[in-house]
C-alpha positions in Angstrom: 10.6 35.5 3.2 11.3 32.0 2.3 14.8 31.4 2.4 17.0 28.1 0.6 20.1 27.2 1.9 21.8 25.0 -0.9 25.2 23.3 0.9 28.0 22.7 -1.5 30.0 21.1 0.7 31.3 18.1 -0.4 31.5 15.8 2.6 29.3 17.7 5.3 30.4 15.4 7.9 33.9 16.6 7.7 33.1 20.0 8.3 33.2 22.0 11.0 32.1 25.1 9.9 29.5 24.2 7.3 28.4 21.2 9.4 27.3 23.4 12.2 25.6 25.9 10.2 23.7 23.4 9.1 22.5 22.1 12.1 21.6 26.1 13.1 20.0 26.7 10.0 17.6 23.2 10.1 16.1 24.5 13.1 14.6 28.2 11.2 11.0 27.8 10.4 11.5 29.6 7.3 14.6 28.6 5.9 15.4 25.4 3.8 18.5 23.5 3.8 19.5 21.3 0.9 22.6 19.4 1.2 23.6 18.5 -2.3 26.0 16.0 -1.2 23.8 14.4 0.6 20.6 14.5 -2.2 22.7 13.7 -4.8 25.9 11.0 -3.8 26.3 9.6 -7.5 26.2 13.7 -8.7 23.1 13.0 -11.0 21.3 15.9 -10.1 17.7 15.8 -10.2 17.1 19.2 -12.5 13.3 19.1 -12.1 13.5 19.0 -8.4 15.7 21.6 -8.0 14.0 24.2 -10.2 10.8 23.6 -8.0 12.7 24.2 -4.8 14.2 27.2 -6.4 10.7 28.0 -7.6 9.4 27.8 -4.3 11.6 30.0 -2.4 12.5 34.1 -2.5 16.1 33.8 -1.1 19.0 31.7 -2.6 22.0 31.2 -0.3 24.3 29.0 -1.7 26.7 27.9 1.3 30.2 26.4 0.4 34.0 26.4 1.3 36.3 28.5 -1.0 38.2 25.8 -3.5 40.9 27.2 -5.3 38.7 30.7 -5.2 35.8 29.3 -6.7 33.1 27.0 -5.4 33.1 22.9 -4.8 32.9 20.5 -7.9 29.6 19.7 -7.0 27.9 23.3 -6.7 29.7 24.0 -10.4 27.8 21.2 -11.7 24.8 22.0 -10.1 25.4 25.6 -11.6 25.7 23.7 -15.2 22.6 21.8 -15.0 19.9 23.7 -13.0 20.6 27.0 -14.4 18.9 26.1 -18.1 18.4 28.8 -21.1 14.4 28.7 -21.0 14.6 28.3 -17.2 16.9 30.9 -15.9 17.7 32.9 -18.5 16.6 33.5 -22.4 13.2 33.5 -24.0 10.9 32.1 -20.8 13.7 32.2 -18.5 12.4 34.2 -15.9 12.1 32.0 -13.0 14.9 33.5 -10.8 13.7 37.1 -11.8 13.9 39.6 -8.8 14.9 37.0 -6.1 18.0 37.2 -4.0 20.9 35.6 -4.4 23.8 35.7 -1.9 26.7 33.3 -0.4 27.9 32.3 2.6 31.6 30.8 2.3 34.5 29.9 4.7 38.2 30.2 4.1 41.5 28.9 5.2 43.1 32.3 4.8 42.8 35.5 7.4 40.7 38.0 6.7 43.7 40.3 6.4 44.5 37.5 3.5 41.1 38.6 2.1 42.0 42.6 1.0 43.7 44.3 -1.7 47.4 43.8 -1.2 46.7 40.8 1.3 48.2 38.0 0.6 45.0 36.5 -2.1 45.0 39.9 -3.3 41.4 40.3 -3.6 38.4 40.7 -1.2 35.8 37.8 -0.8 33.2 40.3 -3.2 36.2 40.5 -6.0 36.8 36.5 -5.5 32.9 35.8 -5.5 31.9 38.1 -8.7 31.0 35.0 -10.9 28.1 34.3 -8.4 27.7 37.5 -8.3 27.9 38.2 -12.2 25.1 34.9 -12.2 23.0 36.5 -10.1 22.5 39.3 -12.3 22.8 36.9 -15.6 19.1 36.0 -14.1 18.4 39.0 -13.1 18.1 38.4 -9.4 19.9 40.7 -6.7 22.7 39.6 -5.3 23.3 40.1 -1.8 26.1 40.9 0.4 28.6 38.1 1.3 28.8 36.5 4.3 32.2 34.6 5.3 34.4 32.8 7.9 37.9 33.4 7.7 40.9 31.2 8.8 39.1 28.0 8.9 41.5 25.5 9.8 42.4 27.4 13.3 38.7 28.3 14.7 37.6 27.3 18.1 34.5 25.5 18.3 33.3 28.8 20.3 34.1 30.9 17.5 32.2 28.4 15.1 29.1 28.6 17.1 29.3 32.6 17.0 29.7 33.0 13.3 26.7 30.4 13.1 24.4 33.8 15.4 26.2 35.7 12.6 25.1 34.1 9.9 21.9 33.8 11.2 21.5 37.4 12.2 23.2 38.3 8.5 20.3 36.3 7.2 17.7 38.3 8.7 19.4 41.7 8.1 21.2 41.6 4.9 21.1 43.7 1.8 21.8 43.4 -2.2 24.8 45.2 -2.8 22.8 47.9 -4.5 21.0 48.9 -1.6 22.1 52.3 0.3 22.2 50.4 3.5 25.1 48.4 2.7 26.9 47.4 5.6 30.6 47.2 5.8 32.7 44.9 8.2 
């Protein structure tokens, strides 16, 4: 399975977290990582290209940090503008149809912050259902989340295990459909 990683981190080279997934990721033969910060620095986003690389791939990760519960400025746009009616969705839009489409997010907040009656209230699923709700828009499956909790206080240790995590989520991971759903 040919996997794309798109990065919606805004400035990769302050990251920690997404920085070194990165660097893990770039060295899998079968997955793809495109930084969009990096590919697009003036944000004029290059719709054609990224419909190919979509095209060419069966998995969709989209990797960012949780702003304000919701993705970066830059993965929103790239939402706006890739995602056409005749592409994606709507008469001819069928090019996302039956791939997988999942996330893979860090946070500030605990874990414990992450639950019902935690201090956001809601889990990382509940906060994530617009990727999830686009997903199904295109009719692709959407896949279990995977996240990194309490961001500004993990060792450099911890980052490198949840960058085996990810990995191993990658290669093990279901749509939330499936009976094989995994809790953690």
């Amino acid at each position: 399975m040919k996997t794309l990683v798109i990065v919606g981190h805004p400035d990769l080279n302050s990251s920690r977290i997404s920085k070194a997934w990165t660097e893990v990721l770039e060295q899998q033969k079968d997955i793809t990582v495109h930084v969009l910060s990096g590919a697009y620095p003036d944000k004029k986003i290059d719709i054609a290209r990224e419909q190919a690389l979509l095209d060419g791939h069966d998995r969709i990760i989209f990797q960012y940090p949780l702003y304000w519960y919701s993705t970066p400025p830059i993965l929103k746009q790239w939402f706006d503008e890739v995602l056409e009616y005749g592409w994606a969705f709507g008469p001819g839009g069928e090019h996302l149809k039956g791939k997988e489409i999942g996330i893979a997010i860090s946070t500030v907040g605990t874990a414990a912050s992450y639950q019902p009656g935690g201090y956001n209230l809601f889990t990382i699923r509940d906060i994530a259902k617009p990727v999830e709700a686009l997903a199904n828009y295109v009719s692709a499956l959407y896949l279990q989340p995977f996240a990194l909790h309490n961001a500004n206080r993990v060792t450099d240790e911890e980052i490198a295990e949840s960058a085996a995590a990810y990995l191993k989520h990658l290669e093990t991971v279901h749509n939330i459909k499936s009976p094989e759903l995994i809790t953690r």
